[in-house]
Structure formats: C-alpha cells, structure tokens
C-alpha positions in Angstrom: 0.0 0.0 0.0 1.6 3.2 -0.6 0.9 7.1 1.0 -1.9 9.1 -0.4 0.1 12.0 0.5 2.7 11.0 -2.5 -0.5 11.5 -5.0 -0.7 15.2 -6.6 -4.3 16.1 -7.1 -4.2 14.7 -10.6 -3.5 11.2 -9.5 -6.1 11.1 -6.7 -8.8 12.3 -9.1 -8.1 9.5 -11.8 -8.0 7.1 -8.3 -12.0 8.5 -7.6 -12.6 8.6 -11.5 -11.7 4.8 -12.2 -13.2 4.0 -8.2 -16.6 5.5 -9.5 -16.7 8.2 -7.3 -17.0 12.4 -8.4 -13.4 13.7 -10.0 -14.3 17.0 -7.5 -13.7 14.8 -4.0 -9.7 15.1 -5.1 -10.1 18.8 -4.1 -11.5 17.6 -0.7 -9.2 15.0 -0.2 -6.1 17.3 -1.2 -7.1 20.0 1.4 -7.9 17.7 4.1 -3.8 16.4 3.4 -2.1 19.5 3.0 -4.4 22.3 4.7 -6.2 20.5 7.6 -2.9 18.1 8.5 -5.6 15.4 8.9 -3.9 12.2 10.7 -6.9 10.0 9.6 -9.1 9.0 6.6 -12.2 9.5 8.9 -11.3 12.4 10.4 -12.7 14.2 6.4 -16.4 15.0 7.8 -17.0 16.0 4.3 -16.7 12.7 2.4 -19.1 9.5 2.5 -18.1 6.8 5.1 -17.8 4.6 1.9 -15.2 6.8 0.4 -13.2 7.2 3.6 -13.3 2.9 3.7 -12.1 3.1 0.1 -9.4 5.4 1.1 -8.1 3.3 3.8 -8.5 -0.2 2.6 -6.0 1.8 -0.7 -4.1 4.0 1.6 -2.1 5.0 3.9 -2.2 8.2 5.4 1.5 10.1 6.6 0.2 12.3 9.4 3.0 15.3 8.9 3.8 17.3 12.3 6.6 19.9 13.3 9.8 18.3 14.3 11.0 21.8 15.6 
C-alpha cells in the first residue's frame, strides 16, 4: 500500500474517476492532506463513510507534524 500523501491532485482524481466516485472529491481529499494536516481517513467530515473505507483499505495516510 503506498501514502496518499505521494499522489498530486491529478493522481487522486483519476484514483476517484476509475473508483466511480466524483473527479471533484480530489479537491476535498487534497485539502484535508495539505491544509487540515488530517492524521486519519475518517477524520474528512465531508466525504461518504464509503469513500473514507475506500481510502483506507487503498491508503495509507502520513500524518505530517513539526519536528522543531
């Protein structure tokens, strides 16, 4: 399994495209990584249960922090 945090937006959209899910959740997804510092899939309030399970069972998600 690899990070979703390596995907750029692209990547995770074609991921929701060929999943079946809308190309727009990529934006969600991509802002919940890199502007909410989320540290788990079901922590994004915005997207379905399903989705976040499709995430995870995909996924893993690098929680980033502050070393200093």
């Amino acid at each position: 399994m690899q990070y979703i945090n390596d995907l750029n937006l692209s990547e995770i959209a074609a991921f929701l495209r060929a999943a079946g899910e809308k190309p727009f959740r990529a934006k969600q997804i991509y802002a919940w990584l890199w502007q909410k510092n989320v540290a788990s899939f079901q922590e994004m309030s915005n997207l379905s249960v399903s989705l976040r399970n499709l995430l995870s069972s995909h996924y893993h998600l690098r929680h980033l922090s502050i070393s200093k």
